[in-house]
N, C-alpha and C positions, 0 to 999 in steps of 0.2 A: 504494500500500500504506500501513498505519498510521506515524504518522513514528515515530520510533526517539524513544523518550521514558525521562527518567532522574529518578526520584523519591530524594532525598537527605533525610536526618535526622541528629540530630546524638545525640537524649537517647531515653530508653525510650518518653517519651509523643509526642514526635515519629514516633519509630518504628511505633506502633500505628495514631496516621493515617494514615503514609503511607499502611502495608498497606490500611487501609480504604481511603485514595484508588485504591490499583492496583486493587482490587477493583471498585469503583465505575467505575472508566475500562476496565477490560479488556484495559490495556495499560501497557509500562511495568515496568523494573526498580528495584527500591529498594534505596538504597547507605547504609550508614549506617558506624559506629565499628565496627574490629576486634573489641572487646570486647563489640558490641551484636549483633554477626552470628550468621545463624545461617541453618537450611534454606531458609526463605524471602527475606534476603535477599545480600546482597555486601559484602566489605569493601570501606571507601574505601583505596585504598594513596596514604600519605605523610601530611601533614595536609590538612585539611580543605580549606583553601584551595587547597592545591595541585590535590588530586583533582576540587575544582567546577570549576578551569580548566580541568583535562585534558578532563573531561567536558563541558565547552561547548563544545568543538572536534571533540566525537564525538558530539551527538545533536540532533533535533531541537525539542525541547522539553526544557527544563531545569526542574524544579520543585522548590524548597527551601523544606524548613520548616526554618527559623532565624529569627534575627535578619536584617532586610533589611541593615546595616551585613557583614556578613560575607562576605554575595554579592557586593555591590557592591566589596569590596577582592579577593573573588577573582577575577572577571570583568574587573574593569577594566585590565590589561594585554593580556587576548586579545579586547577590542569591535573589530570591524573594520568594518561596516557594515550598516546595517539589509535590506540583501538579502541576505546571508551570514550575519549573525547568529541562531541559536537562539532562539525564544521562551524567556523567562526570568520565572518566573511565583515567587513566595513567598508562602510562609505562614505564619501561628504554630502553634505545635505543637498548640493546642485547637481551629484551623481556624475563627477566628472570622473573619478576614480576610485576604482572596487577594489578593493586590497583583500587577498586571499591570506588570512591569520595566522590558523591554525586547523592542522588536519585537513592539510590540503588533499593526502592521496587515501586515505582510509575514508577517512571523513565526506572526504566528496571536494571541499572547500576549493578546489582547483576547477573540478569541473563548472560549479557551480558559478563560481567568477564568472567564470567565460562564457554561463548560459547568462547572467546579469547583464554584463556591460553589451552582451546586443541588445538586448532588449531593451537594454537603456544608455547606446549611444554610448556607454562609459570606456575610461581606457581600466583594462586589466592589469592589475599587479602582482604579478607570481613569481617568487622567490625558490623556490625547491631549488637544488642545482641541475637533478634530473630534467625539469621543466625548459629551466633557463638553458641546458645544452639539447635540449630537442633530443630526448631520448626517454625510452620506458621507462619506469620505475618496478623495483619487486611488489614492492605494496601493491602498487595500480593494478599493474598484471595480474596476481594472485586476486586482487577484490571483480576485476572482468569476467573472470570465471566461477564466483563464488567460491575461490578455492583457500581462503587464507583460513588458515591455522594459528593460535599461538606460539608454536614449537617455530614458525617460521619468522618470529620479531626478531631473534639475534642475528637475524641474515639480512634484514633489512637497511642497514646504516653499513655494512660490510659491501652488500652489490651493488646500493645505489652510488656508493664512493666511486666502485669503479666504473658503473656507469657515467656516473659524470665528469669523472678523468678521461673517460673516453678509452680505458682499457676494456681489452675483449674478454667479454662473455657469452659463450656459448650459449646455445638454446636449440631444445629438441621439444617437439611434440609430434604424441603420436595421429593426431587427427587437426586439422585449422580451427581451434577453438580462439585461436589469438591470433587477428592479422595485422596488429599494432607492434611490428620488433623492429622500431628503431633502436637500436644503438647494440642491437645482438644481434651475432653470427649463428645464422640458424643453419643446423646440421642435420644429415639424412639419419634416418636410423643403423645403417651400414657402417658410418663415422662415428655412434655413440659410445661403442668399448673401448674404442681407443684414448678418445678426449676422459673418457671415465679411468681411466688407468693412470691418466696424466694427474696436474692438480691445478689444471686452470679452472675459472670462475664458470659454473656451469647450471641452467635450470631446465628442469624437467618437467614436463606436464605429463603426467599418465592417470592412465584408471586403475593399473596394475600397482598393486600394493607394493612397498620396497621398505623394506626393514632398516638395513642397514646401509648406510653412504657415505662415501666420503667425506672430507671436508669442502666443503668450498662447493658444494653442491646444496640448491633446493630445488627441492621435489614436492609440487601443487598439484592436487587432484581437484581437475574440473567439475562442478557439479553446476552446468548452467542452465537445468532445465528443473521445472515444477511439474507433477504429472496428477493433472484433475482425476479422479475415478469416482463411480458409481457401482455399485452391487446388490443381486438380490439377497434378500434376508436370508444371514445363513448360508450363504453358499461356502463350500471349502474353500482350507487355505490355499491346498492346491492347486485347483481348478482357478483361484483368483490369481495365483501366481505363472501359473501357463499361460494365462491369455497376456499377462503381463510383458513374460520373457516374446509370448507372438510378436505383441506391438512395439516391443524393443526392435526384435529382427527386423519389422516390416518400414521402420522409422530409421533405421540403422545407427542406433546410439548404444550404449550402456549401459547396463543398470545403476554403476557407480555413478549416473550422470544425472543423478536425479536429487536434489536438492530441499525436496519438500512434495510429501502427498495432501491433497487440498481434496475437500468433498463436504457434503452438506452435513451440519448434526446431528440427523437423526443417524446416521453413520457414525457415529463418534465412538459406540464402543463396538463397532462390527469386525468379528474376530480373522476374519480374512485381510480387512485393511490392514489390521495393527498387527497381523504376523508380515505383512512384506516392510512395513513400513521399519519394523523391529529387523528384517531380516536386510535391508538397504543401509541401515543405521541412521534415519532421515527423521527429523519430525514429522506429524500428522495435524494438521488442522482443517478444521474447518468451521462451517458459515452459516447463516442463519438461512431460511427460506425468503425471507423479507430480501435479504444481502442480495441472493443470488436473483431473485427477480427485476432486478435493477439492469441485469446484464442477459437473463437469458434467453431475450425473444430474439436477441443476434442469428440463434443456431434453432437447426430442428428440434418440435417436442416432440414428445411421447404423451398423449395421452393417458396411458396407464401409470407410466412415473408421476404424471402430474397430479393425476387421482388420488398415487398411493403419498406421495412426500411433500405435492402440494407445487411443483415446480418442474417444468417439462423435459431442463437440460440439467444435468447434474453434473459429469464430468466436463464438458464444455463452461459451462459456466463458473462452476469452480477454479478450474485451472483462467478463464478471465480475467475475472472478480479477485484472482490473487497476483494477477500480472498486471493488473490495468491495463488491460487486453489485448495484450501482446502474446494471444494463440497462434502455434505454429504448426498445427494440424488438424483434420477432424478427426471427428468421434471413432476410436475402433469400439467393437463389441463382438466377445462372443460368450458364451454360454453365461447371459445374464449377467456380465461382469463391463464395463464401459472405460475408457481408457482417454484422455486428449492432454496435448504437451504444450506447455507452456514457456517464454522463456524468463529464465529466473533473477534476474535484474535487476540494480538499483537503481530505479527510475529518478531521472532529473530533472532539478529544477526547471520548471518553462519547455517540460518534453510532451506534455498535454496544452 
């Protein structure tokens, strides 16, 4: 879903951009001064400072038009880590320049700049060295494919150095899940034992589990798809797991590549879902019937499903309604068990 995004101002001309930025983005509450509030948008409660810290501990993007000194004394008691921490994006109040703060590549805070200053004419300011030498970063890459791990942060300040010295790092994947490799040398799988024997800088994308590695290697497993499903009551694990690995072969992906099972609640304790979903090692959620009728008159109903669960598309819609519907296939179904792929995504700012 959209992340939870908190636009702050301080003065009346502050406050005019934000409302244009929320406009422009589609998302996003604007907080400003008790005395500045009004139907559109919220007071800050305490001072300023106080309220930017509370709110960087409650959303996922943080964007303030102020002074950058201001943010920075309010934020710097609650920084805790660049995978926990909020992207922290500022501006000046005429939106002439958007300065990317903090958590630019986990966080979003880089991409997000850049979706700002078009939409609002600004020039963008990003500091990363990866950025500023026009090359990939480990973070970015690993979050592209929903593949980051914690086990992968001590590698992070180690291959973006030498990305951005511009020394060579290798890079193998076994399928084009990543067509952004600036600043790696991407090698066949025929060249991989060899550069693996050496002890050059090297990353791997596979589905194939690997225990043990070298140093100076990271290894990211893609998982960049959601997979919506539906099932009748009761049906085996199975028979739900067969028709699964069908629509894997017939889509030609993975199972590893699956990121999250989505389906409606009255599914919620259906012992078919939660043995694949157990057996993937993925979470399972799902949605209300209300949620999913918002999105499911896109695809064919069923009559019968709708009779029985109150709602005609249940794996299409699911897998939607958890993508902001970014559906990458239709409905499979067989033996009463429904199947649709999604991709699994941080949706950005100003992408709707």
């Amino acid at each position: 879903m959209l992340n939870k995004v908190a636009i702050v101002a301080l003065t009346p001309t502050g406050k005019a951009t934000a409302l244009t930025l929320q406009k422009g983005l589609g998302t996003g509450l604007v907080y400003t001064l008790p005395k500045l509030a009004d139907d559109e948008t919220l007071a800050l409660q305490g001072s300023p400072v106080q309220a930017i810290a509370k709110l960087f501990k409650e959303v996922d993007v943080l964007i303030c038009i102020m002074a950058t000194g201001i943010v920075v004394r309010a934020i710097a008691p609650v920084v805790l880590d660049k995978a926990a921490d909020p992207a922290v994006i500022v501006m000046d109040e005429k939106a002439t320049n958007v300065i990317s703060l903090l958590s630019g590549h986990l966080g979003g805070a880089n991409e997000q700049t850049l979706a700002i200053a078009r939409l609002m004419g600004a020039n963008p300011v990003i500091t990363t060295a990866t950025d500023v030498q026009n090359v990939v970063a480990l973070d970015t890459l690993a979050k592209s494919v929903n593949g980051w791990r914690d086990d992968l942060r001590p590698l992070v300040k180690p291959f973006n150095s030498y990305l951005g010295n511009q020394q060579q790092v290798y890079f193998y994947q076994e399928k084009a899940w990543v067509t952004d490799t600036r600043g790696l040398t991407v090698i066949t799988a025929e060249a991989l034992e060899d550069i693996l024997e050496g002890t050059a800088p090297l990353i791997i994308l596979t589905t194939r589990p690997i225990s043990e590695v070298r140093e100076n290697v990271a290894v990211i497993y893609p998982k960049p798809y959601l997979l919506g499903v539906g099932a009748r009551k009761a049906v085996l694990p199975e028979v739900f797991q067969e028709g699964f690995e069908l629509f894997c072969q017939q889509e030609g992906i993975s199972p590893q590549e699956i990121a999250k099972i989505v389906s409606i609640d009255v599914k919620k304790q259906e012992e078919a879902i939660l043995s694949l979903a157990s057996s993937l090692g993925c979470p399972f959620e799902t949605f209300t019937k209300e949620e999913l009728l918002l999105v499911a008159d896109k695809y064919p109903q069923s009559a019968f499903v709708k009779q029985t669960v109150g709602v005609g598309s249940v794996a299409l819609a699911s897998a939607d309604f958890a993508s902001n519907g970014q559906v990458l296939t239709d409905r499979f179904a067989k033996d009463g068990c429904t199947y649709a792929l999604a991709k699994a995504t941080v949706i950005e700012l100003g992408s709707r």
